[in-house]
C-alpha positions in Angstrom: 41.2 -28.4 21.2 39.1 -27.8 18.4 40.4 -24.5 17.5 43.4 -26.4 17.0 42.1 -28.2 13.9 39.3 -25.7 12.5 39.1 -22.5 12.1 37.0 -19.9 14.0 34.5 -17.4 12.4 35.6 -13.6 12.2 34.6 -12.3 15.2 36.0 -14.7 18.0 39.0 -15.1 19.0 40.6 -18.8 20.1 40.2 -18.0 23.6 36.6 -17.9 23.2 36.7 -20.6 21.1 38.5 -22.7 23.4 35.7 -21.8 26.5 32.6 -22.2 24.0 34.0 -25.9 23.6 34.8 -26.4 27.4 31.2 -25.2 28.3 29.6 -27.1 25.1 30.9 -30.5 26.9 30.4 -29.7 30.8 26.5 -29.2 29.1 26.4 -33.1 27.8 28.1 -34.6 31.0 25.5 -32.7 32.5 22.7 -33.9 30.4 24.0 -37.7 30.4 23.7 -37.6 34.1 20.3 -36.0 34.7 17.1 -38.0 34.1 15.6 -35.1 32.3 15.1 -34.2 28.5 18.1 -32.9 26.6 16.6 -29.3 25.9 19.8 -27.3 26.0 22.4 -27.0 22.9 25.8 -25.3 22.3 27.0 -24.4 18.9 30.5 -24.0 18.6 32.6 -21.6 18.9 29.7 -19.4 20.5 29.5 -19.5 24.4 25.6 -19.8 24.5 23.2 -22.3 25.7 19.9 -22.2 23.3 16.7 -24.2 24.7 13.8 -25.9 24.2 11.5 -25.2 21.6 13.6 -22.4 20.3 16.5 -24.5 19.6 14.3 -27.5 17.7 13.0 -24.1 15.3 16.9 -23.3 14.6 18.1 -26.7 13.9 15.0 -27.3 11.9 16.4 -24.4 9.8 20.3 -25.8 9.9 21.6 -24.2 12.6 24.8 -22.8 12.2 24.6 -23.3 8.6 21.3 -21.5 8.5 20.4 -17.8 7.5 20.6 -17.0 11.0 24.2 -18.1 11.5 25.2 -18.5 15.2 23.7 -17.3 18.3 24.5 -14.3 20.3 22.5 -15.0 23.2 20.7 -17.6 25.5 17.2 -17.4 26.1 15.7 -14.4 27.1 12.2 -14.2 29.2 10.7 -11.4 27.2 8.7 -8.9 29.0 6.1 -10.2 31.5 6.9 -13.8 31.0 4.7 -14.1 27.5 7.2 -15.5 25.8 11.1 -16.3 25.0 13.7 -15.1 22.3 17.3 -15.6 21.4 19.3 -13.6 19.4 21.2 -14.7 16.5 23.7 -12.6 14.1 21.4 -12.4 11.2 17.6 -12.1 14.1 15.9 -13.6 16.5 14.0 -16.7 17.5 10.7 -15.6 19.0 8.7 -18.5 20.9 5.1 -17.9 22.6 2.9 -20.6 24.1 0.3 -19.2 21.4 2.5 -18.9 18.2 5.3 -21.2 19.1 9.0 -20.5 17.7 9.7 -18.2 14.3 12.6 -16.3 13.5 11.4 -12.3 12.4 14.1 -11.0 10.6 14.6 -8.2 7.9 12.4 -5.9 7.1 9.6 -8.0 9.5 11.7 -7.2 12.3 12.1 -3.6 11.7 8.4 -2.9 10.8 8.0 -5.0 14.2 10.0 -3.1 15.9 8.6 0.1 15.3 5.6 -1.6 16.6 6.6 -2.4 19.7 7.7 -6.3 18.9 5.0 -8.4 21.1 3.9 -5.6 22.8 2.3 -4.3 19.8 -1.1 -4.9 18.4 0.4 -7.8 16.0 1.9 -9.7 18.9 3.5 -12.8 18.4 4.5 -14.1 15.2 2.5 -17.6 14.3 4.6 -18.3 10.8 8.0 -17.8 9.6 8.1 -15.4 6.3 5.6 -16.5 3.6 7.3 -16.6 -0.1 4.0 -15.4 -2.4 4.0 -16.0 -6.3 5.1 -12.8 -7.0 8.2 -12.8 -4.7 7.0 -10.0 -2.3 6.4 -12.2 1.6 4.0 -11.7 4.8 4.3 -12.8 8.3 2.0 -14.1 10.0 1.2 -12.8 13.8 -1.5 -13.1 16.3 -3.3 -10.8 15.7 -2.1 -9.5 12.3 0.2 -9.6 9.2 3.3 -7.7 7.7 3.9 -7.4 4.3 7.1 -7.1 2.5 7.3 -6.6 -1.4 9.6 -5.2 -4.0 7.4 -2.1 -4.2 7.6 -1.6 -0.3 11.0 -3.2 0.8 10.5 -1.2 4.3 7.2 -3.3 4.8 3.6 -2.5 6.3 1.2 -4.1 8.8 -2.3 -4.5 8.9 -4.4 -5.8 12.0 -6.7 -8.9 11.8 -10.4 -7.5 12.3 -13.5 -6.8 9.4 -10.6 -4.5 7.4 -8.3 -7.0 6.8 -11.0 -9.7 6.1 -12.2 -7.5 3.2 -8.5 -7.3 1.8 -8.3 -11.3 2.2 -11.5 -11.4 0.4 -10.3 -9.4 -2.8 -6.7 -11.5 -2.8 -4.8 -9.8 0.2 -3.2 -13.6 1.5 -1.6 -12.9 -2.6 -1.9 -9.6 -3.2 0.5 -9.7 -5.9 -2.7 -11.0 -8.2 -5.0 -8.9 -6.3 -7.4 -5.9 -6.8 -5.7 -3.6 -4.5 -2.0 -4.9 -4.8 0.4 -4.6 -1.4 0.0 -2.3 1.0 1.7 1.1 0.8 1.7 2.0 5.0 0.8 0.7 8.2 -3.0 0.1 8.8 -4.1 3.4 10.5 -6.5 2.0 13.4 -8.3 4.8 14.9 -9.2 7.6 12.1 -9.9 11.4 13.5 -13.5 10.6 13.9 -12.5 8.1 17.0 -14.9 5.6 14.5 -13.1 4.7 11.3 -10.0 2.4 10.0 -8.1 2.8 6.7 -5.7 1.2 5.0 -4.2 2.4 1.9 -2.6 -0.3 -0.7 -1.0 0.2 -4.1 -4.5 0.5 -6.4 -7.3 2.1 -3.9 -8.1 1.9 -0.4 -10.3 0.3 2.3 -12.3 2.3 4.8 -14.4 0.4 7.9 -16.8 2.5 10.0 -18.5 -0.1 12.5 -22.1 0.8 10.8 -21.1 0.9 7.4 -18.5 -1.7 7.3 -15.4 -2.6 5.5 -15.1 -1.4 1.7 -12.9 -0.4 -1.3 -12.3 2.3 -2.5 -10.2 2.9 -6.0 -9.9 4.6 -9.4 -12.0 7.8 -10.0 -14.5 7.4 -7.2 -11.5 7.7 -4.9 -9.7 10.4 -6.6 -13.2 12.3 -6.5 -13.3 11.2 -2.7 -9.9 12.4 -2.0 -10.7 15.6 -3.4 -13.7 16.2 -1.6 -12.5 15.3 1.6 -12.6 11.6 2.0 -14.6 10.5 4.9 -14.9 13.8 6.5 -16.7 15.0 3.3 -20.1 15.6 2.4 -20.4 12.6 1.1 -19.4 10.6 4.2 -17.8 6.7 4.2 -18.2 4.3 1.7 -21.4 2.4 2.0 -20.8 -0.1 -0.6 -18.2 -1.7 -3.0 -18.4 -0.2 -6.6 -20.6 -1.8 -9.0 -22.3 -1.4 -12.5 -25.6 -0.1 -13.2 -26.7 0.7 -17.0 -22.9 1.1 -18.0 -22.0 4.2 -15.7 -19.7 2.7 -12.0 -21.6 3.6 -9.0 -21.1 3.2 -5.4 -22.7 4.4 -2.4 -21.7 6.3 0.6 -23.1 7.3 4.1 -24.9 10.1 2.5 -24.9 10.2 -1.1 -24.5 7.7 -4.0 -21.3 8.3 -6.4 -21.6 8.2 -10.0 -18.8 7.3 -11.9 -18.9 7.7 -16.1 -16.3 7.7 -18.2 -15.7 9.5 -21.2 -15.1 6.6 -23.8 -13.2 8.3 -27.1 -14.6 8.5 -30.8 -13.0 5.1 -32.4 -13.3 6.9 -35.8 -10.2 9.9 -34.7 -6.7 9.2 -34.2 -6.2 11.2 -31.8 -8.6 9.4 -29.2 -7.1 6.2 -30.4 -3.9 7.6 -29.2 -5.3 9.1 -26.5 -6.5 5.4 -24.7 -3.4 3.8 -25.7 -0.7 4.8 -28.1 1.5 7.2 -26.1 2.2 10.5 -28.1 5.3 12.3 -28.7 5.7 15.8 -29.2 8.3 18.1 -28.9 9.0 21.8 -27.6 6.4 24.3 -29.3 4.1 21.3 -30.5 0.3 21.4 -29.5 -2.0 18.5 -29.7 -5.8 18.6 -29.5 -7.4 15.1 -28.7 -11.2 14.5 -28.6 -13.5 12.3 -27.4 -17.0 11.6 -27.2 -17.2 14.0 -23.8 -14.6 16.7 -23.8 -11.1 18.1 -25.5 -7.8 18.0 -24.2 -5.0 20.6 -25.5 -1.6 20.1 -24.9 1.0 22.6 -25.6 4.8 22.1 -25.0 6.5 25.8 -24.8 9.0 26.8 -26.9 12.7 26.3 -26.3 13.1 30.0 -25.5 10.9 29.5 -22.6 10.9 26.3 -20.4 11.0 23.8 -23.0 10.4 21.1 -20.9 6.6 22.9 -19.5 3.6 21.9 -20.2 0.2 23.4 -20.6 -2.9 21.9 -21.0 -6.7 22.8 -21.2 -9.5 20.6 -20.5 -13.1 21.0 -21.5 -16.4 19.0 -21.4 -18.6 18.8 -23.6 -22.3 20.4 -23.1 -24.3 17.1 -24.2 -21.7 15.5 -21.7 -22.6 18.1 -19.2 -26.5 18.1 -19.6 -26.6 14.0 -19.1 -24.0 14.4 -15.8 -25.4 17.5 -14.2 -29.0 17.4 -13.7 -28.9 21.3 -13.2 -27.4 21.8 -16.3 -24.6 25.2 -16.5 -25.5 26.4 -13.2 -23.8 23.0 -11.9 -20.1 23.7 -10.6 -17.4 21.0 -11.3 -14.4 20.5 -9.2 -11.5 19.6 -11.5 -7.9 17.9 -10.3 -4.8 16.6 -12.4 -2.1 14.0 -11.6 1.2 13.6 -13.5 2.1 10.3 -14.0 5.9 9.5 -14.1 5.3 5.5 -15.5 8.3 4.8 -13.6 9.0 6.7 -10.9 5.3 7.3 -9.5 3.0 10.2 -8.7 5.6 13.8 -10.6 2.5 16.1 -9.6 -0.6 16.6 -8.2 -2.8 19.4 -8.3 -4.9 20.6 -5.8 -5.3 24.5 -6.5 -8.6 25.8 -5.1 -9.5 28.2 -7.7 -10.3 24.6 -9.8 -13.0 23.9 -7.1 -16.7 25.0 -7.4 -15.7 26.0 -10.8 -19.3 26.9 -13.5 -19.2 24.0 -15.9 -18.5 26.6 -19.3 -14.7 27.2 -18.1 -12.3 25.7 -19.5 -10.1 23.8 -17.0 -6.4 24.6 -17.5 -3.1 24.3 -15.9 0.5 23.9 -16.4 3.2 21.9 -15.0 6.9 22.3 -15.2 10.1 20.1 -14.7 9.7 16.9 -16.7 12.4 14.8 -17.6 13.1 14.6 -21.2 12.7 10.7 -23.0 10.2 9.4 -20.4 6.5 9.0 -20.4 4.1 10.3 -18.6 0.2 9.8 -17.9 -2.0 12.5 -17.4 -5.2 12.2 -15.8 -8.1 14.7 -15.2 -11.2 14.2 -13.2 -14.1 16.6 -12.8 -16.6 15.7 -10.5 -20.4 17.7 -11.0 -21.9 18.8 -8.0 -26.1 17.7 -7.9 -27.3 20.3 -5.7 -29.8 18.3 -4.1 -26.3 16.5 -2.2 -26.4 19.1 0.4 -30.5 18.8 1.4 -29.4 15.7 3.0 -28.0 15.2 6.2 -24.8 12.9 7.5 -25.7 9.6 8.9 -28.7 8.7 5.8 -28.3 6.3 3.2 -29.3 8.9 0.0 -30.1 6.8 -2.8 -30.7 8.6 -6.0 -28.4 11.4 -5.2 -25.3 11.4 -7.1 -22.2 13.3 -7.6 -21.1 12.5 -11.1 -17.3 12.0 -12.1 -15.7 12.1 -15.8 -12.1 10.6 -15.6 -9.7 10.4 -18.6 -5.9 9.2 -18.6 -3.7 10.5 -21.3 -0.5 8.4 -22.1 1.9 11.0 -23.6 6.6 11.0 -23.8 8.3 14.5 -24.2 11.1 14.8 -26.5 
């Protein structure tokens, strides 16, 4: 017998062996005596038959010597005839009459799973995994995609339709050189409205309503959105992509058009220089004060007798900044909201205290945030968004052009020591 002269894989015993081998040639006697195409194989020393089209997909890969290594069961009629599979010790071969035969394996067949395998939305896979240039992969299925990168190992799916055509558009078959980067989490399908789709990726979002259609959404626009609401805001979905218009980022929604202007630094301070790119260090007790064309930032570090590791920070916009933002001048409120960057580990902090909503323009915004590690850098970023008043004369479901809620964003780049 063959177990005689080579020995069996961990796992099976020579017994098994032995029958695997039996079985493997009553199948070619078989097959040399019947008129009909050799579909059937046996791969030694497991005792199962794999077939047809499934088999031609596993020798195409090597077979035993493949990825998959060697198969744990025969073929399988998966619910309601659609389809076949065959289980292997590494995943299974998945064959439809639609898709033909690709193994899903990984974090594709978890993320699958979860689905509900073909009985989900995505169906049957139509590709094996897809290496992009980046090294993150997608799969392929009939009626959708997962993706699998090194920022989301766990992997996310998004459903063929007008939202993943506008992610294709902007680089989502490589989204590793893309505007929006992976996705983050499973397309959400049905949004509380019973209308809307989202899907959120690593550098914005896209939104779909059937009579707006599909757009993105990123940066300060959507951390104003967020703030506000998103879609269930005043200022409704997103009616456009961004775009420029005399130097200020603008984009429309279902009620109201966004204004977006940043507050560029003074090239002739330091400060502002190191605000937009150098990071700054300072230590326990030391306060900074950066300007810039728009507003002032103050950042304090407590003392050592304190929390040395807190920090404060006050935020205030300039009046001529105000005045060209806020056609309604001081009586415009602002709502204000901070992030804390970790540059390595992700989003430390988020504020989203209410007292810094509907705030009158002359306060100063302030706040402070605790826990940091020491020797790491962080990014701070601030938006205020001003309020026209004229935003709530107009009524969901109308294209408002001219009215604006305008947005001041500023990232500060600063490491704790």
């Amino acid at each position: 017998m063959r177990s005689d002269r080579e020995e069996w894989p961990e796992g099976y015993t020579k017994e098994q062996a032995d029958q695997a081998e039996i079985g493997e040639a009553r199948l070619l006697a078989k097959q040399r005596t019947s008129r009909a195409a050799v579909t059937c194989q046996r791969y030694w020393p497991s005792n199962f038959d794999v077939c047809g089209a499934i088999r031609d997909k596993y020798n195409s890969l090597g077979g035993v010597g493949s990825f998959l290594f060697l198969p744990t069961s025969g073929n399988i009629i998966n619910p309601g005839g659609t389809g076949e599979r065959v289980t292997f010790a590494n995943g299974p071969i998945y064959w439809s009459a639609a898709g033909g035969a690709h193994p899903v394996v990984n974090s594709f067949l978890n993320r699958w799973g979860i689905l509900g395998y073909e009985g989900s939305y995505l169906k049957y896979p139509t590709t094996d995994e897809i290496v992009l240039p980046d090294g993150g992969r997608r799969q392929e299925f009939q009626d959708g995609a997962i993706y699998v990168s090194f920022q989301n190992a766990i992997g996310s799916a998004i459903q063929n339709g007008p939202l993943r055509d506008k992610y294709n558009s902007v680089g989502g078959l490589t989204p590793g050189s893309s505007l929006l980067g992976y996705l983050t989490e499973d397309h959400i399908r049905t949004l509380p409205d019973g209308q809307g789709q989202m899907a959120r990726f690593q550098n914005g979002v896209i939104y779909y309503h059937p009579t707006y259609g599909a757009w993105v959404v990123r940066g300060g626009i959507l951390n104003h959105w967020e703030f506000i609401g998103f879609e269930g805001g005043t200022l409704g979905y997103p009616a456009s992509d961004e775009y420029v218009e005399n130097g200020a980022i603008k984009q429309l929604f279902e009620n109201h058009l966004l204004e977006f202007g940043a507050l560029e630094p003074d090239p002739s301070t330091p400060q502002a220089r190191a605000d937009f790119g150098n990071p700054i260090e300072f230590y326990a007790g030391d306060e900074k004060v950066l300007r810039g064309v728009g507003g002032t930032l103050n950042i304090r570090r407590n003392s050592a007798e304190f929390d040395s590791r807190k920090l404060s920070y006050g935020f205030e916009i300039s009046q001529s900044a105000i005045l060209y933002r806020a056609q309604y001048g001081t009586s415009t409120p602002k709502d204000c909201t901070t992030a804390i960057y970790s540059r390595s580990r992700g989003v430390h902090f988020k504020d989203n205290d209410p007292r810094h909503k509907n705030m009158i323009i002359t306060r100063v915004y302030h706040n402070s945030v605790g826990n940091h590690d020491d020797n790491r850098e962080y990014a701070l970023n601030i938006s205020c968004g001003f309020h026209n008043k004229t935003q709530n004369l107009n009524g969901r479901g109308t294209l408002a052009y001219g009215y604006f809620v305008a947005h001041v964003d500023r990232t500060y780049i600063f490491r704790i020591r």
